[in-house]
N, C-alpha and C positions, 0 to 999 in steps of 0.2 A: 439637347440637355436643357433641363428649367432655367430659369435664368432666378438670379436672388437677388430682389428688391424690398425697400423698409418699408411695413407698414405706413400708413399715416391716416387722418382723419379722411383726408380726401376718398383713400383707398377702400375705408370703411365702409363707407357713407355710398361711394357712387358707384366701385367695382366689384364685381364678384367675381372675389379669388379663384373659385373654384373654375371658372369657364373662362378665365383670363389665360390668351396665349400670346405669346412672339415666337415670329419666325416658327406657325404651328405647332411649338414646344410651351408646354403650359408654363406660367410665370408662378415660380415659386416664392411663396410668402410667409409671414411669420407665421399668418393666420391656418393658411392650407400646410405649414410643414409643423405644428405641434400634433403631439402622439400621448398622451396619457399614461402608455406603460413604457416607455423609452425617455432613458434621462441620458445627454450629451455630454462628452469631456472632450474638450479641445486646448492645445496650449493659446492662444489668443480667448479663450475663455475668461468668466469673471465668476465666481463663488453665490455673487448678490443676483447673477441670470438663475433664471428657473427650470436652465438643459433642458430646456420640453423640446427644441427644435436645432437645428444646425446653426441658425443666424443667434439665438441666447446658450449656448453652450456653458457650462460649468468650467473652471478650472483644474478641479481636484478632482482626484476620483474621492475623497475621502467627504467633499461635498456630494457629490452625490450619491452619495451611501448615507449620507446620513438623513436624504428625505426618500430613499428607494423605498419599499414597500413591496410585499411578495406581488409575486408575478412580473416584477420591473425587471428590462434590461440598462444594463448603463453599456453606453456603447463610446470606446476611449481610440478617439483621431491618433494617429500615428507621433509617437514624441518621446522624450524623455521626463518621469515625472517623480521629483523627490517629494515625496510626501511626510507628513504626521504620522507616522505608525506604531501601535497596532491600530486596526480598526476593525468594523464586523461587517461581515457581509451576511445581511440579512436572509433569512429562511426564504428560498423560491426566490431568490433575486440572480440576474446574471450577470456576468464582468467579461462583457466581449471585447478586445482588444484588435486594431486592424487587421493586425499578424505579427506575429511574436517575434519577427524579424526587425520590426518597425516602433514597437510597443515598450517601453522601457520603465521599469520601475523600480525603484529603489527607498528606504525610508531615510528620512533626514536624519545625517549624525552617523548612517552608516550605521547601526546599532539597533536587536530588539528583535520581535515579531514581527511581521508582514501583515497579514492577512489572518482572522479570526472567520470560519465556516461555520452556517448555521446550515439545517435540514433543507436540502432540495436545492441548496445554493450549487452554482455552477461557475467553472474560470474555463475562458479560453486565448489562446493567441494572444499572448502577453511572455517577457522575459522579466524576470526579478533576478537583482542584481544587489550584488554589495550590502549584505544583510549576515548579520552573525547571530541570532536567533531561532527562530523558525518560518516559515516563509509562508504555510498555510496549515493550519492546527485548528483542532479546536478553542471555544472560547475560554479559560484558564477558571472563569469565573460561575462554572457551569450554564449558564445561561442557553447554554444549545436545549436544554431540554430534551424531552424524549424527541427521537431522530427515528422517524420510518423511510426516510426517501434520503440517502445516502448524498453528501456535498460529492459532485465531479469536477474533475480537473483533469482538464484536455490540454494540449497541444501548445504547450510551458515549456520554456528553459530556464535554466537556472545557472546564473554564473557568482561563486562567491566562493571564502575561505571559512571554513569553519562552521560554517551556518548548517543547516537542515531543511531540505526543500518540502517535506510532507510529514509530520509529526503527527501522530494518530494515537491517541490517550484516551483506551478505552475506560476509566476513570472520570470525565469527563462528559461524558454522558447517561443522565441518571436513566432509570427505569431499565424494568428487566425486561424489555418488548424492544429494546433500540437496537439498532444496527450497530451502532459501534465503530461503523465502518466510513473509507473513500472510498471512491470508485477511482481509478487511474488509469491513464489511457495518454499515451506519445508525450510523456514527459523526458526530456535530457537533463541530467545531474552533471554541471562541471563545479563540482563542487571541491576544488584542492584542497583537503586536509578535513573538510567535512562529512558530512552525510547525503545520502538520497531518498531512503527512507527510512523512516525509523518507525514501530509500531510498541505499544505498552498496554500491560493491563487488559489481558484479553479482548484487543480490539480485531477488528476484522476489515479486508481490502480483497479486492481483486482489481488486480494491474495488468496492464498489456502493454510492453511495447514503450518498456521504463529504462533506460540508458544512463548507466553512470558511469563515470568518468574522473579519474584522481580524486576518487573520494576514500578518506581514512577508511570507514566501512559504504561499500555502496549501499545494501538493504541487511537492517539490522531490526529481529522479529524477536521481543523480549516478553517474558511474563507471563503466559497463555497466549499470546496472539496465534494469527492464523494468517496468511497471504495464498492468496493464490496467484502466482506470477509465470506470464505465459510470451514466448518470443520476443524474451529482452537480453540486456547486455551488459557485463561488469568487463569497462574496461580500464585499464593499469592501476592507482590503488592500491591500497594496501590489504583490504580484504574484499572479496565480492558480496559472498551468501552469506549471514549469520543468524544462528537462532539458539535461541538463551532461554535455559529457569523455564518454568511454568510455575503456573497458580492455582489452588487450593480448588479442588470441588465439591469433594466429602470425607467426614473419615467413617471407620467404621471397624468390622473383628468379623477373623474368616469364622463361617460355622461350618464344623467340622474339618477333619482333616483333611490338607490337599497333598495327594499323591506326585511322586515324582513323574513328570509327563504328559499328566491331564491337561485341558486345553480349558477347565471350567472348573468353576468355582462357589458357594455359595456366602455372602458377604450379609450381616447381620448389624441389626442399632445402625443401619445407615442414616447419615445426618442430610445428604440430599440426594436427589434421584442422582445415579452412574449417566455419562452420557456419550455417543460412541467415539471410538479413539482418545477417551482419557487415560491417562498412565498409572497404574499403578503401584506402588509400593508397598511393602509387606516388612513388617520388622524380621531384621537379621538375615535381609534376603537383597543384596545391593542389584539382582534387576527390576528394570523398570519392563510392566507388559500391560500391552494397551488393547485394552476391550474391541470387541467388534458388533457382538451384539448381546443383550442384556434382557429380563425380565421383572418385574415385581412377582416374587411366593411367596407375597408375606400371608396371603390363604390359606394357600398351603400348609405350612410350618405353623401357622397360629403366631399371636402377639407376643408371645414369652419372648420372643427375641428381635423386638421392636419392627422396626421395617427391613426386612427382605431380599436381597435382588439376585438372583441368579446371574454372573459374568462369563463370557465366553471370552479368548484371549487369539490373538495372532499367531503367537507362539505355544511351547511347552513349557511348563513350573517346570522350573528347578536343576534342568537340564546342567547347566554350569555347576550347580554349588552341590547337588544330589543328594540336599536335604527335603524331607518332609514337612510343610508348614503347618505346623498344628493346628487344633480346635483353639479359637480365642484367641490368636497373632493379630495385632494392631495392623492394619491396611487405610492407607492415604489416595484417595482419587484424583488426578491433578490434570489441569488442562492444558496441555505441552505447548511450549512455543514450535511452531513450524512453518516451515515455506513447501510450498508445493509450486515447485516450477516443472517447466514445460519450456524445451526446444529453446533452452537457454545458452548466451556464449559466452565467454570468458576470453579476453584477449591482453595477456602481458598482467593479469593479476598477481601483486605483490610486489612489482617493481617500482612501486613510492608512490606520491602524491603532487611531484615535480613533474611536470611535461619537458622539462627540458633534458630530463635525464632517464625516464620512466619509460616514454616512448619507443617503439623499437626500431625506428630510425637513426634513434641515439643511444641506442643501446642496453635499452630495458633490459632486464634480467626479471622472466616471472617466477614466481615461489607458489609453483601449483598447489603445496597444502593450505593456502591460503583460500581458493576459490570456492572453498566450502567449511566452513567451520561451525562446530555442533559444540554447545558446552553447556554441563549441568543439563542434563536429557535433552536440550535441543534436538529436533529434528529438522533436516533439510531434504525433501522425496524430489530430484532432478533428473532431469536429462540435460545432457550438454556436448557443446561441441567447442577445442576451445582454438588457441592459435596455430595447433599443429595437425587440426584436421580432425584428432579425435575423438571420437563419439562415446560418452559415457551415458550409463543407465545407475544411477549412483555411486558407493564408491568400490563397487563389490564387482563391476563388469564393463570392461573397456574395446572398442574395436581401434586399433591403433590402425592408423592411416598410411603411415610410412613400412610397414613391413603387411600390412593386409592382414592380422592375427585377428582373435579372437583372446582376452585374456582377463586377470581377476579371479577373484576368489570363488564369487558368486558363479561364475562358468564353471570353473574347475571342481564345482561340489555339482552340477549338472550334470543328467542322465545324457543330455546333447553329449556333454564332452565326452561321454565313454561311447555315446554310441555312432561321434562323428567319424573316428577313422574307419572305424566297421563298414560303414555304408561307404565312402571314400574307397576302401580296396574292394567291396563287392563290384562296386561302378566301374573302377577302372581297369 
């Protein structure tokens, strides 16, 4: 291993660094250990060093964010470190931390934001602690600008009360080209009485492998958002899954009458294009039905009736209420909050935000309606398995583990279900 000796004039002048060994290990120096796109955080660090090398390391990580520069990594020695926060991590910069086990951060005051994400930034192997804010958001002051290359954050824990480990404020990002989005990927939420993630304002994420834990909500998807969340885990807490409201797309007036049962529609004086799986709403018609696929006829039909779109739906009009939606009914387009999870588990949801009492060693009590909550059209599309084995395909069909059934509503309206015993007494 190099061995670490101080420059000096002598060194300058008569050695060269580069083909300097001891003991056939090269001798490492100020001169051969600076790096241009690498800035240093060490606790034996000082703010007035210029982190280019291991021997002048930085103090702060907030000093070195503040001369990082895209394509910089700041790479943070193993510590605990209370800092000035918020601060920004610049566009294409990265915060690699030794390992998250080792790596401790917190802001001074215990209060506030953490971390502000700009385009292509990236966090890894780091814990944030003891923060009642948010812990990695966007910058409040728009400043992120248009966003094509999404901020990542990898391989994070997060220990605190109250606070919010991933806050995503599609708001916050101007222009109509931006992603909107984190990417997320082996985060842990021990957040008692807080959040794990929260998303607003039709922002957009895909998570893998997101873990929360005694969090008031674990991931809570408000306002148009969208998640895609795949083999993660809500456990004890008070609610797991939540998606809330959606936001405004277009409005517009059905042309022509739509019959009870039809699957399609034509929608007139539209204010923007329909886009697929936005929700619908129709005066005097309290359901919501969400497009699948759509056309412009405004050709067709001619301008008399501004712009055009042909809507096809999931379902059937009207089916519940078994009215006819007239010629000229007001119609709202709206882009739903949703999660789309995937091979997700639920262990002791609802049983509080205490580990001492929540736990089911001590005797947690879960309130399974909790492990998915939809309000004001929220949508939540899951699979899950939770602490008692059972496999759910959302909330319409269950394979219960302890008796081997098959069961739910969504079964029981299936042609399977009439035609399982059939085939069961032809077989046996």
């Amino acid at each position: 291993m190099g061995q670490l000796i101080k420059n000096t004039e002598l060194d300058v002048n008569t050695i060269n660094a580069a083909v300097l060994t001891a003991n056939n290990s090269p001798v490492l120096t100020v001169a051969n250990s600076t790096f241009d796109n690498v800035i240093y955080v060490a606790k034996n660090g000082n703010d007035s060093n210029d982190g280019r090398s291991l021997a002048t390391p930085k103090l702060t990580i907030a000093g070195a964010m503040a001369i990082a520069t895209s394509g910089t990594a700041v790479k943070v020695a193993s510590g605990s470190y209370t800092e000035a926060m918020p601060f920004i991590i610049p566009a294409n910069v990265a915060l690699l931390g030794d390992d998250l086990r080792s790596v401790f951060v917190q802001p001074a005051g215990g209060t506030g934001d953490m971390f502000y994400m700009k385009g292509g930034s990236y966090v890894w192997g780091i814990t944030v602690r003891n923060y009642t804010g948010k812990a990695f958001s966007f910058p409040p002051d728009l400043s992120a600008g248009e966003i094509f290359v999404s901020p990542y954050i990898q391989n994070v824990t997060s220990f605190t009360t109250t606070g919010t480990t991933v806050y995503i404020d599609g708001d916050l990002v101007p222009g109509t080209n931006s992603t909107r989005a984190f990417i997320l990927g082996f985060i842990t939420n021990i957040n008692r009485g807080g959040y794990g993630l929260v998303m607003v304002n039709r922002s957009y994420s895909q998570a893998v492998n997101v873990y929360t834990i005694a969090c008031e909500t674990g991931i809570w998807v408000q306002s148009g958002s969208f998640l895609t969340l795949n083999g993660s885990d809500c456990g004890i807490g008070n609610v797991g899954l939540k998606a809330e409201g959606f936001s405004s797309q277009f409005t517009g007036n059905v042309l022509g009458n739509i019959q009870v049962g039809e699957t399609s529609c034509n929608i007139a004086f539209v204010s923007n294009p329909p886009r697929t799986n936005n929700g619908l709403l129709f005066d005097g018609d309290p359901n919501m039905y969400f497009i699948t696929t759509f056309s412009n006829i405004t050709a067709i039909v001619g301008n008399t009736y501004g712009n055009v779109w042909n809507v096809n739906i999931s379902a059937r009009f009207s089916t519940n209420t078994g009215n006819v939606i007239s010629d000229g009914t007001g119609v709202d387009g709206y882009q739903v909050s949703t999660i789309s999870a995937s091979a997700h588990t639920f262990e002791y949801v609802g049983a509080g935000t205490n580990p001492a009492n929540a736990l089911p060693q001590y005797g947690g009590i879960p309130i399974p309606e909790r492990e998915v909550v939809e309000l004001n059209y929220g949508r939540v599309n899951w699979t899950s398995t939770d602490q008692k084995g059972d496999f759910r395909i959302g909330p319409g069909l269950a394979v219960v583990r302890a008796t081997g059934t098959i069961e739910g509503d969504d079964f029981n309206r299936s042609l399977f279900a009439v035609m399982t015993p059939y085939i069961l007494s032809i077989e046996g």
